[in-house]
N, CA, C and O of each residue as an XYZ file, in Angstrom:
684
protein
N       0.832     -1.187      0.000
C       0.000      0.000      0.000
C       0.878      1.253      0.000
O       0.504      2.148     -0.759
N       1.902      1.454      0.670
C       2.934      2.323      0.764
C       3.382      3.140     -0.622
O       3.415      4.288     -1.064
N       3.793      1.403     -1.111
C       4.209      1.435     -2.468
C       3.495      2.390     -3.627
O       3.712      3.262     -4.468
N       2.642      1.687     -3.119
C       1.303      2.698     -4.028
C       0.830      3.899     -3.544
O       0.253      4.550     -4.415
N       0.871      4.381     -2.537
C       1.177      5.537     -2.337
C       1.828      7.096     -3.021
O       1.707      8.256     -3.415
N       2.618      5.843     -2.720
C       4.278      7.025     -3.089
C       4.328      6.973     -4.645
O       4.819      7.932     -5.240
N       3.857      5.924     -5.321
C       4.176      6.007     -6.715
C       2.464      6.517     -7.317
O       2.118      6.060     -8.406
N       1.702      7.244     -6.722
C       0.268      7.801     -6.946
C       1.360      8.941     -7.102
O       1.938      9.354     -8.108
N       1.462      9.373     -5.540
C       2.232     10.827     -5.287
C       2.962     11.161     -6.781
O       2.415     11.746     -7.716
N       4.398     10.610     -6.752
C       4.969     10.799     -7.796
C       4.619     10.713     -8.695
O       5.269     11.418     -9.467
N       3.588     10.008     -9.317
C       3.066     10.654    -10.624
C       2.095     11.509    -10.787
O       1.939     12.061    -11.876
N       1.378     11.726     -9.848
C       0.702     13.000     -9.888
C       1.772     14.324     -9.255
O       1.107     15.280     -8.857
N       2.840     14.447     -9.156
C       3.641     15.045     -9.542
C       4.273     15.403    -11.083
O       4.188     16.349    -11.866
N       4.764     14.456    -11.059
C       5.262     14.468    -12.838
C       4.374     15.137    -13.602
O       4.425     16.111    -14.353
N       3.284     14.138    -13.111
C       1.708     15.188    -14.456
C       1.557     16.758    -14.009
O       1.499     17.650    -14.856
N       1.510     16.966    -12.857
C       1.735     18.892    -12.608
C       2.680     19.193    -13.453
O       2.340     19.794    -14.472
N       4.325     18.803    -13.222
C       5.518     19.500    -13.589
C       4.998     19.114    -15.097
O       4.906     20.307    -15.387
N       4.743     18.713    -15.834
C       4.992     18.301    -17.407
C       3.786     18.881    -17.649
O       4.056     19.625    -18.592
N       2.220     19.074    -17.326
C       1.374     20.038    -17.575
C       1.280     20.887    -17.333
O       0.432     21.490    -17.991
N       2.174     21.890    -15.982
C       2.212     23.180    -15.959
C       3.184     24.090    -16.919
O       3.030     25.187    -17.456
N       4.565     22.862    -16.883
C       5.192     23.776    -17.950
C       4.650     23.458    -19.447
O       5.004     24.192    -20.370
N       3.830     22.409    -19.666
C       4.000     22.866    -21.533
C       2.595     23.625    -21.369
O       2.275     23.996    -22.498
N       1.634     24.007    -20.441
C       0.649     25.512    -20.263
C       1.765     26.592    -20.271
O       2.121     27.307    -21.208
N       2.251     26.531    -18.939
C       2.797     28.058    -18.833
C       4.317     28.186    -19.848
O       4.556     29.027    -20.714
N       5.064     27.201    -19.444
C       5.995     27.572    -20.773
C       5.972     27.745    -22.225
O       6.845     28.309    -22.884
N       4.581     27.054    -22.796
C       4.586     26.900    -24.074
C       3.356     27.298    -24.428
O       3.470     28.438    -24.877
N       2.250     26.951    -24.457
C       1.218     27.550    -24.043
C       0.876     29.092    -24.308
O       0.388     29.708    -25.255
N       1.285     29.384    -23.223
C       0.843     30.811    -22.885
C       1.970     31.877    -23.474
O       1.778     33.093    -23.509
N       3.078     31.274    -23.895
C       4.422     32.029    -24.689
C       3.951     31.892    -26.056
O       4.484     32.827    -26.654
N       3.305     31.292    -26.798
C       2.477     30.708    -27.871
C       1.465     31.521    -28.220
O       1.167     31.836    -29.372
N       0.732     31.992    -26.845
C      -0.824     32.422    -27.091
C       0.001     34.268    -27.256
O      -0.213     35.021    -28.206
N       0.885     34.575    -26.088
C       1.465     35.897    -26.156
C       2.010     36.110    -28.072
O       1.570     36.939    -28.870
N       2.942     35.165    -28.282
C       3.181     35.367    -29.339
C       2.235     35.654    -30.587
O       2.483     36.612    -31.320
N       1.072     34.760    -30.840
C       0.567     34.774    -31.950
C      -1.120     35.727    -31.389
O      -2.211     35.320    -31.788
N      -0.984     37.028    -30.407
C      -1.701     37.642    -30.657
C      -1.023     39.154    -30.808
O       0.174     39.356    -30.600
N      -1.849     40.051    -31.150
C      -1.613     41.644    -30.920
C      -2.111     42.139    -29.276
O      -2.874     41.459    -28.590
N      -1.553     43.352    -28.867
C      -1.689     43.860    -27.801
C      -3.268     44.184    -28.185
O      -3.931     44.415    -27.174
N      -3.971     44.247    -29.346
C      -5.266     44.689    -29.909
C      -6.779     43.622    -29.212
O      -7.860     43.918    -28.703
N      -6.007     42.196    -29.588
C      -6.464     40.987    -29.300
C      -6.329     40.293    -28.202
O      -7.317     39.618    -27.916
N      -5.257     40.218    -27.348
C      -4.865     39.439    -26.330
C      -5.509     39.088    -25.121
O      -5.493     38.007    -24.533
N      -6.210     40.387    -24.762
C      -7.139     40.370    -23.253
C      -8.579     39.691    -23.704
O      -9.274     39.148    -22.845
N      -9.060     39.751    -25.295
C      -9.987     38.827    -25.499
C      -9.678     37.661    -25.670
O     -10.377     36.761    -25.205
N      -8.758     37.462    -26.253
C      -7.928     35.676    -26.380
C      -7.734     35.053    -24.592
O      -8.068     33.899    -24.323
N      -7.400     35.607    -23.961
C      -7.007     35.325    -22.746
C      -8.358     35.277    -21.800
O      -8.353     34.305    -21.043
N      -9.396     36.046    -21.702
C     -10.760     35.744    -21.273
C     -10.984     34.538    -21.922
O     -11.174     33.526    -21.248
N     -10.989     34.491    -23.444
C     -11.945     33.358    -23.413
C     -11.128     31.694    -22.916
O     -11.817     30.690    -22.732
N      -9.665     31.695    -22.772
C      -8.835     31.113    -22.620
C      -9.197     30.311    -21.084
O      -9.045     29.147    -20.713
N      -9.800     31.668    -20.345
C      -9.822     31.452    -18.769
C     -11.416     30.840    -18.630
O     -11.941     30.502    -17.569
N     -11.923     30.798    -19.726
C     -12.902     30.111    -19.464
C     -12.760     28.759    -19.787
O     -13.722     28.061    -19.466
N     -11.617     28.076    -20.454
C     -11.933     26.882    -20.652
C     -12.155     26.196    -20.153
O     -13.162     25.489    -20.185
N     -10.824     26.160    -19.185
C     -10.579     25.184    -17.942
C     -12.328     25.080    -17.388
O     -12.720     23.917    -17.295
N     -13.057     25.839    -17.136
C     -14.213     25.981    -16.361
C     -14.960     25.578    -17.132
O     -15.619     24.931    -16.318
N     -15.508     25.374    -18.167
C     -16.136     24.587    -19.302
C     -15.766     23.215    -19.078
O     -16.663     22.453    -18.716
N     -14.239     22.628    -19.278
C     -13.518     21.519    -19.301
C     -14.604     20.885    -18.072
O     -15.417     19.970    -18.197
N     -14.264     21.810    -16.736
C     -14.403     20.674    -15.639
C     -15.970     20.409    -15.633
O     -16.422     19.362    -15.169
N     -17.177     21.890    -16.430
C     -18.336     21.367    -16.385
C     -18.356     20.418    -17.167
O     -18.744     19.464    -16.492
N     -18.130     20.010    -18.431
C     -18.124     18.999    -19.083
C     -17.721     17.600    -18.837
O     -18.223     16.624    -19.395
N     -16.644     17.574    -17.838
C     -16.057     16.765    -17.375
C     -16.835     15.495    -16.108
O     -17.079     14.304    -15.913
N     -16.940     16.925    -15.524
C     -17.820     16.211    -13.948
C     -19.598     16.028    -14.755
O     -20.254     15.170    -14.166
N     -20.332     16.684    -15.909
C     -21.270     16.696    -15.872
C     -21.253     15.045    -16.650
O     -21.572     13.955    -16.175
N     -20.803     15.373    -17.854
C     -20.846     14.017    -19.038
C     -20.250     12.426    -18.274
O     -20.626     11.299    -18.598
N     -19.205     12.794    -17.168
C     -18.340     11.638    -16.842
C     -19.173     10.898    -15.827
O     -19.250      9.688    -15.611
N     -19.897     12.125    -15.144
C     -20.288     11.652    -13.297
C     -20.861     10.247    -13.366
O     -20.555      9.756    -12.280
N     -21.298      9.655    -13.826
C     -21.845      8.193    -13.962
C     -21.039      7.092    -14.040
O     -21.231      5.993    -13.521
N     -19.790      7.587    -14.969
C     -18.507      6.814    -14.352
C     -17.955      6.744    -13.233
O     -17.537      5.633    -12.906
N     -17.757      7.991    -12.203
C     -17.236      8.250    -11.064
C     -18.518      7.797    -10.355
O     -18.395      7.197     -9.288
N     -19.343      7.956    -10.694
C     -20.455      7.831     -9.172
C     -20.664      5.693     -9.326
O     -21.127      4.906     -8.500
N     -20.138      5.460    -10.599
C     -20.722      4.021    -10.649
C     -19.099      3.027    -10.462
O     -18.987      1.845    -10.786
N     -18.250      3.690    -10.008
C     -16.910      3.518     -9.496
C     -16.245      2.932    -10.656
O     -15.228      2.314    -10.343
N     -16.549      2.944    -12.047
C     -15.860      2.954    -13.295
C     -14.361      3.841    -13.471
O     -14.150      4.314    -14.588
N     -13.472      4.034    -12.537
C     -12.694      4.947    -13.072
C     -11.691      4.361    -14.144
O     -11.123      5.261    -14.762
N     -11.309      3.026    -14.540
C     -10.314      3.188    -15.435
C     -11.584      3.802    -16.814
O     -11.143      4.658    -17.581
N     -12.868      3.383    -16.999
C     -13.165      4.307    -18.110
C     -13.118      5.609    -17.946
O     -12.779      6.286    -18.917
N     -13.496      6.361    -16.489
C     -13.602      7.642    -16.459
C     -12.153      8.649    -17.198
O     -12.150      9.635    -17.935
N     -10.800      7.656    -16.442
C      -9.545      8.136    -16.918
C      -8.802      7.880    -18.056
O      -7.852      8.620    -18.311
N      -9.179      6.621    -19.045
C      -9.339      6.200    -20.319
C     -10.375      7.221    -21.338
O     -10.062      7.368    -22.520
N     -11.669      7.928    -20.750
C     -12.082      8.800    -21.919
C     -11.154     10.216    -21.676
O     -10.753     10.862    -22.644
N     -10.850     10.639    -20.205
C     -10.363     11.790    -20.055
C      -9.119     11.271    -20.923
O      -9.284     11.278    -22.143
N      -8.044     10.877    -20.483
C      -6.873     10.546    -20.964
C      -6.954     10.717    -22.586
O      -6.345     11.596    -23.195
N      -7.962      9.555    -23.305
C      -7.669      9.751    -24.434
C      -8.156     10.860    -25.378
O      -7.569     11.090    -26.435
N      -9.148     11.486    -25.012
C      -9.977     13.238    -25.486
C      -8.620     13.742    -25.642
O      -8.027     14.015    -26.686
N      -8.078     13.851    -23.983
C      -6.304     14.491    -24.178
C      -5.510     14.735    -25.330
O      -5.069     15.737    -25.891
N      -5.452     13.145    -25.560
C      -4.296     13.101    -26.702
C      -4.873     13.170    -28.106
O      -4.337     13.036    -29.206
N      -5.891     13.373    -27.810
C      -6.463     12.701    -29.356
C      -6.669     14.785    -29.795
O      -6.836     15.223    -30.933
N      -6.600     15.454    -28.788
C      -6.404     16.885    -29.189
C      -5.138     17.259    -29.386
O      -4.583     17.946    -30.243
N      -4.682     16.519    -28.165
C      -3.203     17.062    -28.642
C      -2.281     16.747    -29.848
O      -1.318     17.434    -30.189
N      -2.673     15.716    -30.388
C      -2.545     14.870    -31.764
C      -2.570     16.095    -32.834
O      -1.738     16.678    -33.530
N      -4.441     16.201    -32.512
C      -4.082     17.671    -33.728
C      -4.001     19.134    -33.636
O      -4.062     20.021    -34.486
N      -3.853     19.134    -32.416
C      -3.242     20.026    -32.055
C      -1.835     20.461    -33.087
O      -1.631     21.216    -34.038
N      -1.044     19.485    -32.254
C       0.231     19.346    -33.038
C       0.281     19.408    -34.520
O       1.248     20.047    -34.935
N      -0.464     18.939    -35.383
C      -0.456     19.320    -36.542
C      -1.574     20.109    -37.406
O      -1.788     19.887    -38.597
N      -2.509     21.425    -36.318
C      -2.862     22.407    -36.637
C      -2.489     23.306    -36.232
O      -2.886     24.228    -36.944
N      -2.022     23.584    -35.598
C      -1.035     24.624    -34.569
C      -0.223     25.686    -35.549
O       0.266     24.774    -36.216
N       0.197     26.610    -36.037
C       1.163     27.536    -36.858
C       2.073     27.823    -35.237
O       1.607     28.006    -34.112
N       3.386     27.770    -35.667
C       4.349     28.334    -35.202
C       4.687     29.588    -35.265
O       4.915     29.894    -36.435
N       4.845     30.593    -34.423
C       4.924     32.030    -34.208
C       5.840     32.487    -35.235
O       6.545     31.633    -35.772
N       5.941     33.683    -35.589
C       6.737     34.146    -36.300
C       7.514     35.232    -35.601
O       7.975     36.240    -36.136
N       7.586     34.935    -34.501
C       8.350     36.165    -33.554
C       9.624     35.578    -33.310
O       9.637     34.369    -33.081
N      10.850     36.295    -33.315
C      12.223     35.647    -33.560
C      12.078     34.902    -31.954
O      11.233     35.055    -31.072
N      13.138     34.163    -32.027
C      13.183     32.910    -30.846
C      14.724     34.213    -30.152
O      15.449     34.990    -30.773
N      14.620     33.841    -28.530
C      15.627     34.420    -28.155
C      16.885     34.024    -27.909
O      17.127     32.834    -28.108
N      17.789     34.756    -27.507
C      19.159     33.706    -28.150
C      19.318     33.400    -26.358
O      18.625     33.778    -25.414
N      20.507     32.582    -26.428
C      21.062     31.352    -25.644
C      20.328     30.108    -25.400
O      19.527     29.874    -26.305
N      20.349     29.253    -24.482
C      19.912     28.399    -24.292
C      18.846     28.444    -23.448
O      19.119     29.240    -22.549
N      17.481     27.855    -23.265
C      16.793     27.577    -22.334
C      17.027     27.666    -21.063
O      16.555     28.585    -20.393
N      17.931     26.544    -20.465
C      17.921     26.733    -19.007
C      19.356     28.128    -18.965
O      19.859     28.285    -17.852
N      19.793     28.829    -19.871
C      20.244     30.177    -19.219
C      18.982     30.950    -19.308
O      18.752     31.751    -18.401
N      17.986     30.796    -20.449
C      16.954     31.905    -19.935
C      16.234     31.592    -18.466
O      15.785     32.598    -17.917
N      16.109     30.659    -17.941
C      15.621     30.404    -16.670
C      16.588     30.600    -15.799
O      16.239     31.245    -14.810
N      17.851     30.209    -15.840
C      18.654     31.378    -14.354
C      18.824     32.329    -14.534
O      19.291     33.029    -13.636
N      18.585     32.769    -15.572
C      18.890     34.525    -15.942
C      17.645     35.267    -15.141
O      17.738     36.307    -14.489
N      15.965     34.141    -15.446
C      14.848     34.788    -14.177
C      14.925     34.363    -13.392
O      13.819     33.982    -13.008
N      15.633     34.139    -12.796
C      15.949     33.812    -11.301
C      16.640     34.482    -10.573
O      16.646     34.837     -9.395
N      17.297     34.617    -11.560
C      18.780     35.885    -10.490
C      18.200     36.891     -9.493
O      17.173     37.507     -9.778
N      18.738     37.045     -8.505
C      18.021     38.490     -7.973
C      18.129     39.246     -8.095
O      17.708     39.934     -7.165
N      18.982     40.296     -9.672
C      19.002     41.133     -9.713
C      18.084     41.182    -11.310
O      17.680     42.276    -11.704
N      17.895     40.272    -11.904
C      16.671     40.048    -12.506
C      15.536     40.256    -11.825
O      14.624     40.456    -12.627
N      15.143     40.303    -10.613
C      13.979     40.635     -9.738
C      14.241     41.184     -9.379
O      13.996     40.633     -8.306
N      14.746     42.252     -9.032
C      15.167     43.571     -8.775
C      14.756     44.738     -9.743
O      14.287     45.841     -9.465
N      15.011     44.277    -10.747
C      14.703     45.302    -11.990
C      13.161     44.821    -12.599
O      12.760     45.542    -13.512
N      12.290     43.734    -12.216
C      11.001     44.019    -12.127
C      10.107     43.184    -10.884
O       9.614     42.063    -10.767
N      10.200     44.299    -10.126
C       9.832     43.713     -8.829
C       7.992     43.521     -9.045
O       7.429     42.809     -8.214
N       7.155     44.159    -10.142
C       5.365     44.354    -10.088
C       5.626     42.453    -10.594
O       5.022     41.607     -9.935
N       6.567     41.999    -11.792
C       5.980     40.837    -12.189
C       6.320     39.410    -11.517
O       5.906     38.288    -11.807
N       7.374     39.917    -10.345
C       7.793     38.914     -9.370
C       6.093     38.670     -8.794
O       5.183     37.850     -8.911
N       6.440     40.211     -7.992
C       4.726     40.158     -6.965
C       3.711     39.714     -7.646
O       2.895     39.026     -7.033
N       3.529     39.940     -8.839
C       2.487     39.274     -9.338
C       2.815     37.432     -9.450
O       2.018     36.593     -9.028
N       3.989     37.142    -10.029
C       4.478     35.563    -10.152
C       3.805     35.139     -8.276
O       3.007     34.218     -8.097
N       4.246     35.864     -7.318
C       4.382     35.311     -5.975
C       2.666     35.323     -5.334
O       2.438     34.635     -4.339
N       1.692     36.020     -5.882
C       0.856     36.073     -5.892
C      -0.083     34.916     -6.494
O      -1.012     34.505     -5.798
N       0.142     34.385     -7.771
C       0.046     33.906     -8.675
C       0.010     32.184     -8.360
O      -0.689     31.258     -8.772
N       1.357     32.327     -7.236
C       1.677     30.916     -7.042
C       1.069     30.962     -5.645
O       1.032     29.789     -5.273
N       0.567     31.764     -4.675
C      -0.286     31.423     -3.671
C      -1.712     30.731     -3.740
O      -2.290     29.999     -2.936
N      -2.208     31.403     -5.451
C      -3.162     31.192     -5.404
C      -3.296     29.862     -6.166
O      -4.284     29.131     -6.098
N      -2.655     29.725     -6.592
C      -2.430     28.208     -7.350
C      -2.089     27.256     -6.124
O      -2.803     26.267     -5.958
N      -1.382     27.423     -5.545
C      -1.219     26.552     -4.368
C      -2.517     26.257     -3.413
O      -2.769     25.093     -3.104
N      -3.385     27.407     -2.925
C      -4.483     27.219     -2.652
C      -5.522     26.833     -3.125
O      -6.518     26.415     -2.535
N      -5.266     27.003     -4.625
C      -6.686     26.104     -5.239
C      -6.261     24.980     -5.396
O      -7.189     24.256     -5.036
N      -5.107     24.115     -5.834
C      -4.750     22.829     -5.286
C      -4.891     22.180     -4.012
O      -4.720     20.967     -3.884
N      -5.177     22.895     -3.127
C      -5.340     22.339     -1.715
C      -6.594     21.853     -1.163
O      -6.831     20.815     -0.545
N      -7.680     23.235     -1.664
C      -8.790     23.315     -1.506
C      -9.926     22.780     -2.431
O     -11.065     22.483     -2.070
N      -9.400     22.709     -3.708
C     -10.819     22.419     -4.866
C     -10.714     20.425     -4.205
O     -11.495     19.953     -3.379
N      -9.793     19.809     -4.738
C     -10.128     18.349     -4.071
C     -11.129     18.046     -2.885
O     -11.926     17.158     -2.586
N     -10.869     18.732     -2.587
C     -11.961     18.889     -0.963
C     -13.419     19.086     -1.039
O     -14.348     18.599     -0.394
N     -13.341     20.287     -2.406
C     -14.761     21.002     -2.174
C     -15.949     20.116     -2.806
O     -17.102     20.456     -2.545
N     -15.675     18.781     -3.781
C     -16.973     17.998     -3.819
C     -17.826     17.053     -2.324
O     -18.924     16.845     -1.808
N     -16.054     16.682     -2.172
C     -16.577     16.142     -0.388
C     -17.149     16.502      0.417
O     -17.821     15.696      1.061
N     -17.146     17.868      0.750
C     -17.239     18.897      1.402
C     -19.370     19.365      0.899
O     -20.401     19.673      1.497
N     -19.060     19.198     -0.039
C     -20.354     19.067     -0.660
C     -21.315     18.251     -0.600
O     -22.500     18.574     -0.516
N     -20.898     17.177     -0.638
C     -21.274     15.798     -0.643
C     -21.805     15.072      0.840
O     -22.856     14.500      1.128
N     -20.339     15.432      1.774
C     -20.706     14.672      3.221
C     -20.898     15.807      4.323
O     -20.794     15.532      5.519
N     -21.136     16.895      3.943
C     -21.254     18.060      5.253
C     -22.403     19.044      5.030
O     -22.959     19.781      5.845
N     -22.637     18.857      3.622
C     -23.747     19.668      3.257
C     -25.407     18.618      2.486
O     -26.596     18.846      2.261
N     -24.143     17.143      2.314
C     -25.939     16.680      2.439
C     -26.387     16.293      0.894
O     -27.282     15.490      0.631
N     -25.662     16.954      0.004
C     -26.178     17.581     -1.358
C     -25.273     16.558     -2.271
O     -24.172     16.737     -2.792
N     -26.038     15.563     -2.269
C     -25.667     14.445     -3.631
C     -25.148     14.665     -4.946
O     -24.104     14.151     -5.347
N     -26.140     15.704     -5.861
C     -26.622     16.215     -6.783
C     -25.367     17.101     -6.823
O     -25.647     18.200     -7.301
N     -24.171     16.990     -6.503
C     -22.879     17.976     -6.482
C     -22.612     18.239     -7.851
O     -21.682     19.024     -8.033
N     -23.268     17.724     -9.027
C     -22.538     18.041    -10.446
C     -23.336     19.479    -10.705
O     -22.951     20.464    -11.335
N     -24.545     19.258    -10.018
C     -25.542     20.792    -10.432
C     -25.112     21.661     -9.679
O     -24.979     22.718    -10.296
N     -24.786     21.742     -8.494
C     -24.095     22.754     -7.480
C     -22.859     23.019     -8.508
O     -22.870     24.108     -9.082
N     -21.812     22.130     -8.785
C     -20.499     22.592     -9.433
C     -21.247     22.816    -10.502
O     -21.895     23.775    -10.085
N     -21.551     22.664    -11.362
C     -22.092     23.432    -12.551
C     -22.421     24.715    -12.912
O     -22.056     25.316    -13.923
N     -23.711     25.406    -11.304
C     -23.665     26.501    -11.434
C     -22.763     27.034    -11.289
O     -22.568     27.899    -12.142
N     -21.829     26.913    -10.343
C     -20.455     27.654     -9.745
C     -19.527     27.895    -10.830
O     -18.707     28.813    -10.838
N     -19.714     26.898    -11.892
C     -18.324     26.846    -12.808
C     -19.364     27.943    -13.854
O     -18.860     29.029    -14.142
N     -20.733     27.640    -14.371
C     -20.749     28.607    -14.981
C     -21.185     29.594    -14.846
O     -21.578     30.266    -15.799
N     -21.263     30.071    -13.330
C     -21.109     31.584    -12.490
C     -19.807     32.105    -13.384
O     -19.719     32.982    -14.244
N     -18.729     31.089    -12.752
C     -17.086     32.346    -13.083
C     -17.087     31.797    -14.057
O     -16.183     31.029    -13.730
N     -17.417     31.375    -15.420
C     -16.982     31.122    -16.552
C     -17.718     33.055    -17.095
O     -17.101     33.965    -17.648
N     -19.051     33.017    -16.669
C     -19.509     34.220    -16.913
C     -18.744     35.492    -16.815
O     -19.292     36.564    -17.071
């Protein structure tokens, strides 16, 4: 049981580190690139709604798997939707036309790290440090909040409660 534990842990690790950076490293350097300062704050709204779409769709279409304790199908349709976008993704996608910057990768990452790189923009640190509180707290807290739903409030029917909620802030 241990065993399995620790090797849950660690791969739901791996899947953060390898889905946060190809979002935030690639992703969102991708979405910056291939818009105008004209376009971007509408590209990026509707961007922030996905995720919140995703999970209504997710918890609404799936819940019969999860509630009927089916999860290798529940994580077999999620899993494969995944790839089967990212598939063409990959070969609908256009590559930016904004020059690439010079050195290597991991010097552009100790170069933002340095502290005198944060020194000279201290608003987008505070915002990064901000950024990662709140990411840390919604990792802590959203796992909780169907349970929480479920065994303290009574309310079975948790896909219609999360539903409205998701498409409250999708609004």
């Amino acid at each position: 049981v241990m065993v399995a534990i620790i090797a849950i842990v660690a791969l739901d690790c791996l899947m953060s580190v390898l889905g946060s950076t190809a979002n935030d490293a690639a992703f969102n350097a991708w979405v910056t690139d291939s818009t105008t300062s004209g376009n971007r704050a509408k590209v990026d709204s509707v961007l922030a709604t996905l995720p919140l779409m995703a999970m209504l769709i997710v918890f609404g279409a799936l819940d019969p798997l999860t509630r009927g304790g089916h999860w290798l199908a529940f994580f077999s349709v999620v899993g494969g939707v995944t790839a089967v976008i990212g598939v063409i993704a990959l070969f609908s996608l256009r590559e930016s036309q904004q020059p690439r910057p010079s050195g290597s990768y991991l010097s552009s990452v100790v170069h933002g790290l340095k502290p005198s790189t944060m020194r000279k923009h201290p608003r987008l640190y505070t915002a990064l440090l901000a950024w990662a509180a709140l990411g840390t707290s919604t990792q802590v807290f959203l796992p909780y909040l169907i349970i929480y739903v479920q065994r303290y409030l009574n309310i079975e029917g948790y896909a219609i409660v999360l539903a409205s909620v998701l498409i409250g802030a999708a609004v």
